[in-house]
C-alpha positions as CSV (number, residue, x, y, z in Angstrom):
1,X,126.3,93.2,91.0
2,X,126.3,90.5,88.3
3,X,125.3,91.3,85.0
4,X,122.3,90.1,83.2
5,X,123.1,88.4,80.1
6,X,121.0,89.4,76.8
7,X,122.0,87.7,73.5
8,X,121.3,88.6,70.5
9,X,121.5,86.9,66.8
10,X,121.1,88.3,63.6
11,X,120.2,85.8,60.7
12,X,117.8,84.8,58.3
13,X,116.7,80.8,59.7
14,X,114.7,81.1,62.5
15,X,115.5,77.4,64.0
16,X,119.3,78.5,63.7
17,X,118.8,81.9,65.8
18,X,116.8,80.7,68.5
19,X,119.3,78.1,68.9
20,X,122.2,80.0,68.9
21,X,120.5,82.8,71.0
22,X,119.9,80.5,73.8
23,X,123.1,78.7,73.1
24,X,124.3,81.9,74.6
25,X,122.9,81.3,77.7
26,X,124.3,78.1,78.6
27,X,122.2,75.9,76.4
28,X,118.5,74.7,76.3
29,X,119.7,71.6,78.4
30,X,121.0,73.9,81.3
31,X,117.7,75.8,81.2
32,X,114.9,72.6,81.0
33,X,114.7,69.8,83.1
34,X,114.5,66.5,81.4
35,X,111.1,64.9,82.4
36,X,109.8,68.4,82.8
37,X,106.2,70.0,81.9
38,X,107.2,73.3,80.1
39,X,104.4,75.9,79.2
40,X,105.3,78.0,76.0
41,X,103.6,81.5,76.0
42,X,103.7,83.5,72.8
43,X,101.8,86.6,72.0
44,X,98.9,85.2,70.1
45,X,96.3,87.3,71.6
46,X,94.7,89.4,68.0
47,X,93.4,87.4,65.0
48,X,95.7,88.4,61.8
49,X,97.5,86.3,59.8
50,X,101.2,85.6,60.2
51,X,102.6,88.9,57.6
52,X,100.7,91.4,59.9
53,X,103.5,90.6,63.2
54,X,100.5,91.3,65.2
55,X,101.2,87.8,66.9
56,X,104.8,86.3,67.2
57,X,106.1,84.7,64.2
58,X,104.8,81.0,63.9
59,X,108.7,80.2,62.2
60,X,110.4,81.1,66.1
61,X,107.4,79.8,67.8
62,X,107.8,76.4,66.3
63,X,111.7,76.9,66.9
64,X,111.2,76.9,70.2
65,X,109.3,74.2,70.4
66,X,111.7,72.0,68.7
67,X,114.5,73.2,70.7
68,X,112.7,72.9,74.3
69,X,112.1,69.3,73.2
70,X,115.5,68.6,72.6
71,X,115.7,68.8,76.3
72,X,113.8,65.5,76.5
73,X,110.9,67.5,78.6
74,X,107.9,65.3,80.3
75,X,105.4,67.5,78.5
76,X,105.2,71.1,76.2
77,X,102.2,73.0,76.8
78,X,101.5,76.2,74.4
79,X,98.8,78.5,76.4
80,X,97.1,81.9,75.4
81,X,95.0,84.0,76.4
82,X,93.2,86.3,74.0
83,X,92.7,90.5,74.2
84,X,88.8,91.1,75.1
85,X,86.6,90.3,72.5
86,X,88.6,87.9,70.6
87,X,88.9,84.0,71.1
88,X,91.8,82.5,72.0
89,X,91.7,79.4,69.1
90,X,91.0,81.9,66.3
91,X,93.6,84.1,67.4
92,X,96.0,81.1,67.0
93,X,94.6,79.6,64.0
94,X,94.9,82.7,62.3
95,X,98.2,83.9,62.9
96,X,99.6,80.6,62.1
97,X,100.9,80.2,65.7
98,X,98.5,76.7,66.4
99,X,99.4,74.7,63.1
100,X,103.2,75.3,63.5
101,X,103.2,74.2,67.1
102,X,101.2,71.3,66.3
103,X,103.7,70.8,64.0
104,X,106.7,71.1,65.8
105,X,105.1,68.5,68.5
106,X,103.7,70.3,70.9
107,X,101.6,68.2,73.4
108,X,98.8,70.2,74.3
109,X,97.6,73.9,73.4
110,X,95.2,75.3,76.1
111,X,93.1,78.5,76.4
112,X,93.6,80.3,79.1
113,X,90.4,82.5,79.1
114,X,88.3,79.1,79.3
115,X,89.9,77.7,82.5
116,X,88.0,77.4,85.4
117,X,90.7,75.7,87.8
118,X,92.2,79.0,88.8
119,X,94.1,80.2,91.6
120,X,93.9,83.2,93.3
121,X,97.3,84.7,94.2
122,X,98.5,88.1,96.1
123,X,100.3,90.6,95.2
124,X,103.5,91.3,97.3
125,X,103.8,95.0,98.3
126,X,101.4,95.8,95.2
127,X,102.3,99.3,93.3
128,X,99.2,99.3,91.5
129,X,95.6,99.8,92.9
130,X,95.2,95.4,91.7
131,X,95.9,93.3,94.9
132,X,95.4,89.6,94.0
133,X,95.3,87.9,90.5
134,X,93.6,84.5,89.5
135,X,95.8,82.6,87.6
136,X,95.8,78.9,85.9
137,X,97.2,76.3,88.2
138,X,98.7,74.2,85.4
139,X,100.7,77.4,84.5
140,X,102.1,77.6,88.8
141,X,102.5,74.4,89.0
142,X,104.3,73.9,85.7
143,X,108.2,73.5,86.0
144,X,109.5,75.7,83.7
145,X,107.7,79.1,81.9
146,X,109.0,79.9,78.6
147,X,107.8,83.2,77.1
148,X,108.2,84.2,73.6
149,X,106.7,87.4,72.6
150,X,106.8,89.7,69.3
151,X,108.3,93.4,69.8
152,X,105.6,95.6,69.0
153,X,105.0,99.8,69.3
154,X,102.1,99.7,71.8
155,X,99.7,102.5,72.6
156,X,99.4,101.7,76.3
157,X,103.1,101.3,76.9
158,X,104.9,102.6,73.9
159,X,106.1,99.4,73.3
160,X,105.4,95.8,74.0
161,X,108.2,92.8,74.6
162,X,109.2,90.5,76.9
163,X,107.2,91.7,80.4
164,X,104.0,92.6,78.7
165,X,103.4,90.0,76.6
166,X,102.9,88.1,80.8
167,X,99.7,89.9,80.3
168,X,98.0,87.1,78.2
169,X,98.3,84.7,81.5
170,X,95.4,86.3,83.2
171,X,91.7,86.4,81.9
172,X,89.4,89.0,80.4
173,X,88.5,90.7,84.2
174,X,92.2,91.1,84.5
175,X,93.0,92.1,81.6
176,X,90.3,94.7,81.6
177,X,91.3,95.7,85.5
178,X,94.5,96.3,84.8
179,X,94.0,98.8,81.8
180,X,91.9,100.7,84.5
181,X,94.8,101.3,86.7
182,X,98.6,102.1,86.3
183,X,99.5,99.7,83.4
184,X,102.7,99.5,83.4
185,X,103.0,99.2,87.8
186,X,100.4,96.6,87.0
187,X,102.7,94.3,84.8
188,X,105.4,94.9,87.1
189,X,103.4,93.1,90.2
190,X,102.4,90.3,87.6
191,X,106.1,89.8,86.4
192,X,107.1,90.0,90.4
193,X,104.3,86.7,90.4
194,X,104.7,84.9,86.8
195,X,108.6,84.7,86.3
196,X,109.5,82.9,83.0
197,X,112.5,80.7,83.3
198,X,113.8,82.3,80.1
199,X,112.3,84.5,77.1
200,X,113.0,84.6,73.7
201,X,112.2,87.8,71.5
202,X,110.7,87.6,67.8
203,X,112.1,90.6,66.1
204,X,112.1,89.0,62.7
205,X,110.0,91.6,61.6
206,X,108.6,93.7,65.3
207,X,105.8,95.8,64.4
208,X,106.8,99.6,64.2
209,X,104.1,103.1,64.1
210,X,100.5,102.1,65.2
211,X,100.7,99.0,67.2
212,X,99.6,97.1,68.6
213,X,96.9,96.3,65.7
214,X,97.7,98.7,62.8
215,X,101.3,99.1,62.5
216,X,103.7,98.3,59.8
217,X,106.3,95.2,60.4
218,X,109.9,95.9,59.3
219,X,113.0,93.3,58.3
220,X,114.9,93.2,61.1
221,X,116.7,89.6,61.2
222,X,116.7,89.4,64.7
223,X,116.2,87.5,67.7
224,X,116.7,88.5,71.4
225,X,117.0,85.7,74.3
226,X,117.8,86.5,78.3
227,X,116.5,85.5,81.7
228,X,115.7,89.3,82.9
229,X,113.1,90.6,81.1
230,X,113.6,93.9,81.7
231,X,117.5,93.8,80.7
232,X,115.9,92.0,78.1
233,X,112.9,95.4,76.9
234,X,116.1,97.2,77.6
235,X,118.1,96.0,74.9
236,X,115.4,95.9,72.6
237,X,114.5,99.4,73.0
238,X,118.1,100.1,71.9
239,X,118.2,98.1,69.4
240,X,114.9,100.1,67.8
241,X,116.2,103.4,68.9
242,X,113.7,103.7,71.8
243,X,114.9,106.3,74.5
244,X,114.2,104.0,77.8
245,X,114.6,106.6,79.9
246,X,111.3,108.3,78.4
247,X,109.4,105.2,78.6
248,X,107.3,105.2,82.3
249,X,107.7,100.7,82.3
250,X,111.6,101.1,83.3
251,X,110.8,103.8,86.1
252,X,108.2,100.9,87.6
253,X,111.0,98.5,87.3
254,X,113.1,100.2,88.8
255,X,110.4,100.9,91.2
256,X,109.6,97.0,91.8
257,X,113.1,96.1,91.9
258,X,112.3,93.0,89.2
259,X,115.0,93.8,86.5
260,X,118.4,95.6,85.4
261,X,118.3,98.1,82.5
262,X,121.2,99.9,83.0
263,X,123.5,99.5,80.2
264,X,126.7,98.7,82.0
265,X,124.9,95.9,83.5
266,X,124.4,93.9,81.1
267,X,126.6,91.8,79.0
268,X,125.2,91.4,75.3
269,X,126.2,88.0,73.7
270,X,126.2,87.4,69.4
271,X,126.0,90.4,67.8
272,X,126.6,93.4,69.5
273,X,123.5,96.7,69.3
274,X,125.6,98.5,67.0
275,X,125.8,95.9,64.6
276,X,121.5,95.2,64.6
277,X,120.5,98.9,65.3
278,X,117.8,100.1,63.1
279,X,115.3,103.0,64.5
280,X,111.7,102.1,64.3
281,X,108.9,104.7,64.0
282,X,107.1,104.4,67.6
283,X,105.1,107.2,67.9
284,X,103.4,106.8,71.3
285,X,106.1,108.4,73.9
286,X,103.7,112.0,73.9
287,X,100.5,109.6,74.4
288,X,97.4,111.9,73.4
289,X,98.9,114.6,74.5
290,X,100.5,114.3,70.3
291,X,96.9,115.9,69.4
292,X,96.3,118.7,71.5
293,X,94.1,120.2,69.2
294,X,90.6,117.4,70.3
295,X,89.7,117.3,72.9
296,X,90.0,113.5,73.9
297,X,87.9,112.3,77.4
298,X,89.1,108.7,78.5
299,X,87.4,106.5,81.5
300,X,88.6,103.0,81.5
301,X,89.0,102.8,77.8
302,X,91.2,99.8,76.5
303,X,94.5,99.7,74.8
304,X,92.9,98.5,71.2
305,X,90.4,101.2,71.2
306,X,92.9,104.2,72.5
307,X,95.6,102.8,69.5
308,X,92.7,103.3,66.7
309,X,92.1,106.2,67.7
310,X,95.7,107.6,67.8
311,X,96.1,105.8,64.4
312,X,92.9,108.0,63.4
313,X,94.4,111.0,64.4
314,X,97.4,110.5,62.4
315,X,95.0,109.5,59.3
316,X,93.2,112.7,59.5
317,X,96.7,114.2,59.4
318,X,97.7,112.4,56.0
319,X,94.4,112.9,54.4
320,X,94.5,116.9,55.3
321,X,91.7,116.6,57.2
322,X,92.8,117.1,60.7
323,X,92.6,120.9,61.3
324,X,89.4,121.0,59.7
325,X,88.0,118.8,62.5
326,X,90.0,120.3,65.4
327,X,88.1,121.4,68.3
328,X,85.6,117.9,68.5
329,X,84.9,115.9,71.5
330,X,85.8,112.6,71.8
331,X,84.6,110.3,74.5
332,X,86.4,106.4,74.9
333,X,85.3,103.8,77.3
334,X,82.8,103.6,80.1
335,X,81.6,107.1,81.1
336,X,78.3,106.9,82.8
337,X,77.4,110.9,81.9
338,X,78.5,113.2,79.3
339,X,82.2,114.5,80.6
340,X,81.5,118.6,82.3
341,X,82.1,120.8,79.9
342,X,80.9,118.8,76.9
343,X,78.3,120.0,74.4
344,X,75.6,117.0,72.8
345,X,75.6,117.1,69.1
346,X,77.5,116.0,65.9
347,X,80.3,118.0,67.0
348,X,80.6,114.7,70.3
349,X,81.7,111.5,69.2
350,X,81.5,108.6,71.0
351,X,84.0,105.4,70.0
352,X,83.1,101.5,71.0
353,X,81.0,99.5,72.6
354,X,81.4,100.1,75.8
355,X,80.1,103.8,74.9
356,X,76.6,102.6,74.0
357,X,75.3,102.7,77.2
358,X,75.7,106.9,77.3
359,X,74.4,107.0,73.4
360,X,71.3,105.5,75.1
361,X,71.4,108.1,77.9
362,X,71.8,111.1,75.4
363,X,69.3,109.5,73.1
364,X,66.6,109.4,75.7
365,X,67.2,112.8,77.3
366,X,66.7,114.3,73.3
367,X,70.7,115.0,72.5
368,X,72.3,113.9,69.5
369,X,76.0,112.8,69.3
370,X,77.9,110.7,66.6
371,X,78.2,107.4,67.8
372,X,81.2,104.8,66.3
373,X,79.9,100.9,66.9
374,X,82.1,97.8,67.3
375,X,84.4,95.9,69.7
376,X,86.9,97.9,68.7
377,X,85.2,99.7,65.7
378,X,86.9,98.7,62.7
379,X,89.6,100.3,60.5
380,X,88.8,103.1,58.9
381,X,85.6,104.1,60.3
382,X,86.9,106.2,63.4
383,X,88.4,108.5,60.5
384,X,85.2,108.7,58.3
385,X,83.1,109.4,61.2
386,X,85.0,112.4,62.2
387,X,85.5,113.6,58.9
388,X,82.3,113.7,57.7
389,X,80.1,114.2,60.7
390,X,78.1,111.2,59.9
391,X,76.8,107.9,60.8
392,X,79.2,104.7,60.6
393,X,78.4,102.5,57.6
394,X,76.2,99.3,58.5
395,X,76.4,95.9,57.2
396,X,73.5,96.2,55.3
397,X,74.8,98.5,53.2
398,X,73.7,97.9,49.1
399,X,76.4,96.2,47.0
400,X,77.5,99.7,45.4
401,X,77.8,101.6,48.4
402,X,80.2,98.6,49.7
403,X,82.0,99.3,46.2
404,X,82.0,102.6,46.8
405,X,83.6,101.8,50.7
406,X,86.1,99.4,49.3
407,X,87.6,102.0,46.8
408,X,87.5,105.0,49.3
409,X,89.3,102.9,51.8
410,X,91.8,101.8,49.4
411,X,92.2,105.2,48.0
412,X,93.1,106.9,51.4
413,X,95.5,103.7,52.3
414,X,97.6,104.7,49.3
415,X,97.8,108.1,51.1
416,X,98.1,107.1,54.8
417,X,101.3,104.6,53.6
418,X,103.0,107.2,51.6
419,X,102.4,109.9,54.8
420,X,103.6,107.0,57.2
421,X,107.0,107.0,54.7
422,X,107.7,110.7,55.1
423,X,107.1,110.6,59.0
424,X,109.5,107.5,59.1
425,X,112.2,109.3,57.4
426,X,111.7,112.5,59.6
């Protein structure tokens, strides 16, 4: 069997590594066709500016773009499509992504989400319950596919790299469909459809604990190029001191037949694992079975509201106040009646929009239950809800109360960072 080639280069210019990285796969020139149109796919799906490493690093996203162009392509297209309930253009103004590819020369950024020439393609031998997807016909009929994504801990697949990052091709109904079925067999009939002709990894600084949204990036100095993106999650999840084999994706791909992770089967180029290893804090591979002691109900729920609510659980944990509040019901996503067993009352929280349609139905039957607003709700509500059985604070709130909001919050961040430390360390 022929090895798939992962390199990886350890430095401090961006430009430089992304160069050298795909240097190591025979060049940019043996991967682009001159005359070519080339679509650029970064992970740019979250608003939050460039330090968070929610997005991908706008330094290797414009690196790319400089280096693609100096295979004399026809045409560079950078396209996105946003998680639910964000826009696409804010999401890449923010995170720096859109001024430094408009820099770098790209010739045209498009939304995703907002195209309506779409095509609707099948699945072949699907192993999720998704049969067809609808995709962009610029992106099929593009030449070449170049993916660069951010490594990330991620709630819905412990991680997130080169094959999940594919998931900003498709739009909102896909991306919510495919969060209601096997995730990670999902992404594997979508990479079997939407094969890049190469990827290149941002792990500058991946995101490590409560990703994808509210984890903490690290200094890693690195970036990761190949052609098999699951040699290439592979060899990231080494490098971060991920055990793959506890990580459900490389069982699907193994499944699906779309990659290599075995480590005698692939040749690393640059620097070797050992000489890049660092072991990030990725606290996702027990999902919510990690806080046995709530009783947590999920029906269709998406990955931004289940990751605040496992970086809730963990606050309550730092702040002391997790026993205290054991025992408590809490309902995400679309349930259409209270889940059997469940008791009404302030002891029943339920998290998100999508939830507000059974707050109605408990409201008008006479029940009470605690109710957390917001698309997702927003950082550190979830926690205050819980701990003090009340009401999430409003946006009317009078200018001292917002004081008093502001310092709370900051008070209980000092806490939560030096609790994240200790875990870290552990």
């Amino acid at each position: 069997m022929q090895k798939s080639i992962v390199s990886i280069v350890k430095g401090t210019d961006a430009d430089r590594m992304v160069e050298q990285a795909v240097d190591h796969l025979g060049g940019v020139k043996s991967l682009i066709r001159p005359g070519a149109t080339v679509v650029i796919k970064p992970n740019g799906g979250h608003e939050a500016g460039p330090e968070t490493s929610v997005n991908t690093s706008p330094a290797v996203v414009s690196a790319v773009i400089r280096l693609v162009k100096q295979a004399n392509p026809g045409k560079i297209i950078l396209a996105e499509s946003s998680a639910i309930g964000c826009e696409t253009f804010a999401c890449l103004e923010s995170s720096g992504i859109r001024q430094a590819a408009e820099d770098a020369g790209v010739d045209e950024i498009r939304d995703i989400k907002s195209d309506d020439d779409l095509v609707k393609v099948p699945f072949e031998s699907p192993t999720s319950q998704i049969k067809t997807v609808d995709l962009p016909r610029f992106l099929l009929e593009a030449d070449h596919l170049v993916n660069v994504p951010i490594f990330k801990s991620h709630v819905s697949m412990v991680f997130t790299c080169a094959l999940k990052n594919l998931k900003g091709v498709v739009q909102d109904k896909h991306h919510y469909v495919m969060h209601c079925t096997n995730l990670a067999n999902a992404m594997m009939d979508l990479g079997h459809v939407v094969r890049p002709d190469f990827t290149v990894v941002d792990m500058i600084r991946p995101m490590e604990g409560f990703g994808p949204h509210s984890g903490t990036p690290v200094e890693f100095d690195c970036v990761v190029a190949g052609q098999d993106m699951v040699a290439i999650d592979a060899t990231a999840c080494r490098m971060t001191g991920l055990p793959i084999e506890k990580v459900e994706y490389f069982d699907a791909a193994r499944e699906k037949g779309l990659g290599i992770f075995d480590e005698d089967q692939i040749e690393i180029r640059g620097n070797s694992i050992d000489e890049v290893r660092q072991e990030l804090y990725l606290p996702y591979l027990e999902g919510f079975d990690a806080w046995p002691e709530y009783n947590i109900h999920l029906e269709k729920a998406c990955s931004t509201c289940q990751g605040l609510l496992s970086f809730t659980m963990s606050k309550l944990k730092a702040l002391e106040l997790y026993d205290e509040n054991s025992g408590i019901d809490i309902v995400l996503g679309r349930h259409h009646k209270v889940p059997d067993g469940v008791e009404v009352g302030d002891n029943l929280v339920l998290m998100g929009d999508c939830s507000m349609a059974l707050k109605k139905r408990i409201d008008k039957a006479g029940g009470t239950c605690l109710h957390i607003p917001g698309c997702p709700p927003a950082e550190p509500v979830p926690a205050w809800v819980i701990a003090d059985r009340g009401k999430a604070p409003s946006d009317d709130e009078s200018a001292g109360a917002t004081v008093d909001i502001r310092a709370r919050h900051e008070a209980e961040e000092k806490i939560f960072k030096r609790w994240l430390a200790e875990q870290r360390r552990a």
